[in-house]
VMD Tcl script that draws the C-alpha trace (Angstrom):
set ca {
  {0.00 0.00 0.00}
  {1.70 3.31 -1.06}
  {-0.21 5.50 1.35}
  {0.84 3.66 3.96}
  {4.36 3.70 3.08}
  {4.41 7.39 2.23}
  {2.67 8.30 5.85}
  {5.54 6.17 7.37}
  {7.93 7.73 5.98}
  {6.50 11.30 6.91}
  {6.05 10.34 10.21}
  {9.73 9.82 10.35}
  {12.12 12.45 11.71}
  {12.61 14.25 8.53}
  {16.31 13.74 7.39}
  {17.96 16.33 4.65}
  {17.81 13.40 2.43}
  {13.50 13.80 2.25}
  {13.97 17.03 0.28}
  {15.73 15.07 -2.39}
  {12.66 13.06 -3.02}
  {10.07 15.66 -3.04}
  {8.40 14.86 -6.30}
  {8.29 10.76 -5.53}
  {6.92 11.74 -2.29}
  {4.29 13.92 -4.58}
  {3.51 11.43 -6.44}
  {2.70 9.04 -3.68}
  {-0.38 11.06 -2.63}
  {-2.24 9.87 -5.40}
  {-3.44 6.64 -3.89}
  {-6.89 4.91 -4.31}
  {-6.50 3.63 -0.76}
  {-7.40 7.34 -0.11}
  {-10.20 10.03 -1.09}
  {-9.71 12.58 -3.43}
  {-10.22 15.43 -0.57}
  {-7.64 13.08 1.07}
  {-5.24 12.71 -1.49}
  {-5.33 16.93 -1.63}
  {-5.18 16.57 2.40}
  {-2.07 14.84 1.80}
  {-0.07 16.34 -1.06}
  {-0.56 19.53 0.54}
  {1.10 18.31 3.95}
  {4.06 17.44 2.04}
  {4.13 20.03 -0.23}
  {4.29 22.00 3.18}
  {6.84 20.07 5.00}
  {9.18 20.59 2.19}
  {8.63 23.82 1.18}
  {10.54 24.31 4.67}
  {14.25 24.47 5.04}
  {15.00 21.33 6.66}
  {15.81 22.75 10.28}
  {12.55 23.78 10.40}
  {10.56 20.74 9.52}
  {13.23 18.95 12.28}
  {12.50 21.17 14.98}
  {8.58 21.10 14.40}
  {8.95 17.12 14.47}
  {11.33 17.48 17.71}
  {8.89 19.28 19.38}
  {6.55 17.40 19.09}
  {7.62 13.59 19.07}
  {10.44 13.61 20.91}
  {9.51 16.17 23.94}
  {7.47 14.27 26.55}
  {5.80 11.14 26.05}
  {2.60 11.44 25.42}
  {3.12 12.19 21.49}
  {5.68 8.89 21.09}
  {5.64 7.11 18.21}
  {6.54 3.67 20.29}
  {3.20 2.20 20.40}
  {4.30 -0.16 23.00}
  {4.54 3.38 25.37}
  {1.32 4.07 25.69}
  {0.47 0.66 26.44}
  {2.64 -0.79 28.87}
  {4.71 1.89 29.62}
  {7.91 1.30 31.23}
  {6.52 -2.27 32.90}
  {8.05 -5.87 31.98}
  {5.72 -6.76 29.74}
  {7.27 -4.67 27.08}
  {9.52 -6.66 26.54}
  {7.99 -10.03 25.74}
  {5.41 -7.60 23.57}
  {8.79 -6.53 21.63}
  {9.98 -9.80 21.31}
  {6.64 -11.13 19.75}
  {6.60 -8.36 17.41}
  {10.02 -9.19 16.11}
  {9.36 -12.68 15.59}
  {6.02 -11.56 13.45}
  {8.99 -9.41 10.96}
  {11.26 -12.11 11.44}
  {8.48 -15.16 10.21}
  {7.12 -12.92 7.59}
  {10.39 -11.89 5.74}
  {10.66 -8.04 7.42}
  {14.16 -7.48 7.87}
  {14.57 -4.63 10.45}
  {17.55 -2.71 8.93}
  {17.32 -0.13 11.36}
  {18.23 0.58 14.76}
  {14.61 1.66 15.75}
  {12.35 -0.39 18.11}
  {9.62 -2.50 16.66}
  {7.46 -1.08 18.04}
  {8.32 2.06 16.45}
  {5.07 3.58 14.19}
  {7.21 4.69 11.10}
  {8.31 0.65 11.22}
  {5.55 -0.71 11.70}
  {3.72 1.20 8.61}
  {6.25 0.14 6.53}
  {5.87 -3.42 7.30}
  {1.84 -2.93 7.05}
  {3.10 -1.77 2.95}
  {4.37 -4.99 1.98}
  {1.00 -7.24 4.17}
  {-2.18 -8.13 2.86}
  {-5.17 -5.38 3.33}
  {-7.12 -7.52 5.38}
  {-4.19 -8.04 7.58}
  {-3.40 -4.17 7.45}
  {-7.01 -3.64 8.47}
  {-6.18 -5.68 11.43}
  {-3.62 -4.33 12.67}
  {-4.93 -0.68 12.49}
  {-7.98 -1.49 14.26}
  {-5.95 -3.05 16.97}
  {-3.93 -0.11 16.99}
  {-6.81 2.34 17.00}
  {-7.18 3.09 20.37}
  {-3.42 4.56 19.82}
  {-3.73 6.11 17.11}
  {-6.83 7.66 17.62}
  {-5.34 9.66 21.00}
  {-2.67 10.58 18.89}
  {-4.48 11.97 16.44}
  {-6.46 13.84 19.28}
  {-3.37 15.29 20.74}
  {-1.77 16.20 17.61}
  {-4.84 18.07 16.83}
  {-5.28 19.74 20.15}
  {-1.45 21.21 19.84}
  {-2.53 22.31 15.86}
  {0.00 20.10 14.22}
  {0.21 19.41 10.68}
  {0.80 15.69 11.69}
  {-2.86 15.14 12.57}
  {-3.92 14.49 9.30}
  {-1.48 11.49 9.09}
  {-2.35 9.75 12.08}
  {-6.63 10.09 10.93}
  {-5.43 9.02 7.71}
  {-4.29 5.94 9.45}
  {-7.49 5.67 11.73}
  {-9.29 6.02 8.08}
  {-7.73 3.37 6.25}
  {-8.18 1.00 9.71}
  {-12.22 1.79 10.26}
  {-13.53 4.17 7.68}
  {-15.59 6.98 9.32}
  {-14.86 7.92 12.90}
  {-15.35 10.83 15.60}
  {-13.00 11.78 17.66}
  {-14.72 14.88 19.38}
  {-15.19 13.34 22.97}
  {-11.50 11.82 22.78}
  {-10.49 16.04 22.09}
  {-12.26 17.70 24.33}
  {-10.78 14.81 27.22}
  {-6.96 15.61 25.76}
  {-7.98 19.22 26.11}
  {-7.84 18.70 29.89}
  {-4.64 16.98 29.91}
  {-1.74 18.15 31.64}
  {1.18 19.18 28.93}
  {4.33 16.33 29.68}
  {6.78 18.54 26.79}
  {7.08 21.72 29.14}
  {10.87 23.04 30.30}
  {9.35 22.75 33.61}
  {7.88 19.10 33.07}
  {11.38 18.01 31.47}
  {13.20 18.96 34.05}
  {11.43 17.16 36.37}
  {11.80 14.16 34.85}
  {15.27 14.16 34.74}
  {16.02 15.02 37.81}
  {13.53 11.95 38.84}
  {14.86 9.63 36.57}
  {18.38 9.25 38.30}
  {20.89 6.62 36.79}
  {20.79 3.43 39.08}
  {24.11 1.17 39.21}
  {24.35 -2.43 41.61}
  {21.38 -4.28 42.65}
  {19.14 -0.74 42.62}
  {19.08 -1.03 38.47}
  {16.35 -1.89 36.62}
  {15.91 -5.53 35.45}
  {17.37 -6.48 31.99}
  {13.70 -7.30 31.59}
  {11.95 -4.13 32.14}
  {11.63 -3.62 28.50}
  {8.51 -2.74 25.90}
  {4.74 -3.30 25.25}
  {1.85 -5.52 24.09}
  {1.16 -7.18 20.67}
  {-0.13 -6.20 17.93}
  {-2.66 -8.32 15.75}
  {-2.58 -10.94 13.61}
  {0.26 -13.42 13.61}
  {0.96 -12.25 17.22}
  {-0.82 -12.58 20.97}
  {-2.76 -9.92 22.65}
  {-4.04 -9.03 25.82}
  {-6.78 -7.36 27.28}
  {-4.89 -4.33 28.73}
  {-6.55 -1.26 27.16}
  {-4.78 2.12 26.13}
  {-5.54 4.62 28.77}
  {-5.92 7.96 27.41}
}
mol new
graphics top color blue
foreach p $ca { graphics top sphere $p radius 0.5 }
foreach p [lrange $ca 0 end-1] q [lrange $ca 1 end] { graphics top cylinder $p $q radius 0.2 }
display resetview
């Protein structure tokens, strides 16, 4: 699925070497998988993003993904968090790559969105379907909070709730991230860091403290729910 591949890749921390590829990543808007209002929706975005010096389009991405966690593209975060099933969830979802040909040449976690959409690309659309869905709950409150902070990015994440369920609302998920307090403040930052001293001897954390459920098919699930 080109769409899918294309929103992966803008989802992505925009390297320099994007702007080379500006007309292929033009081109990709025009997918079927997608409306025509869509398909505008989306060549704008990226006629946008690189219509920016690249600095720019890094900093807005920065700012937003990578400051605080509530805006992480780990799915596995909002899940589970920094708890020990994470990593059991991350070794299931390398096993699904592994047994289905995905070769992870990258340094990113599985569980990483960008990743994952580009192994979705090369899948089946029923299976795609699946895993969206069983994503949804995600994706959906990250499309709420990207929306509620007036990021460009919004439109890729209901793009992905889209090609998952069709129609959806997200107006009650809004106005409850409205209310939210903001984790990508100096103040907030700070405070977690200070917190989150480095532990050495038997006060580290356990090898095993590592990432989050499963996604769908091929792999096991759970019945812990994403708490906004």
């Amino acid at each position: 699925m080109k769409a899918l591949k294309l929103i992966g890749v803008l989802l992505d921390y925009p390297a320099d070497e994007l702007w080379q590829h500006r007309d292929e990543l033009l081109a990709a808007t025009d997918d079927p998988l997608l409306s025509a209002a869509r398909r505008l929706q989306l060549h704008a975005f990226v006629d946008d993003m690189t219509s920016q010096m690249p600095m720019e389009a890094q900093e807005a991405w920065l700012a937003l993904f990578d400051r605080g966690r509530a805006m992480s593209l780990l799915l596995f975060e909002h899940i589970h968090g920094e708890s020990r099933d994470r990593g059991q969830a991350m070794v299931d979802l390398m096993e699904t790559y592994r047994k289905n040909g995905f070769d992870m040449a990258t340094r990113e976690l599985p569980d990483y969105l960008p990743l994952v959409l580009e192994y979705l690309s090369q899948r089946p659309e029923s299976e795609v379907t699946d895993w969206l869905k069983h994503t949804g709950p995600i994706i959906e409150l990250l499309a709420a909070r990207a929306g509620e902070r007036e990021s460009p990015y919004a439109l890729l994440f209901e793009l992905l709730i889209e090609i998952g369920q069709g129609e959806f609302d997200l107006t009650l998920l809004r106005k409850k991230v409205a209310s939210e307090a903001r984790d990508d403040t100096p103040e907030v930052m700070d405070q977690v860091w200070e917190e989150e001293a480095v532990r050495f001897g038997n006060d580290a954390p356990s090898e095993n403290c590592a990432p989050p459920q499963r996604l769908p098919t091929g792999t096991k699930t759970n019945d812990k729910q994403v708490t906004p």
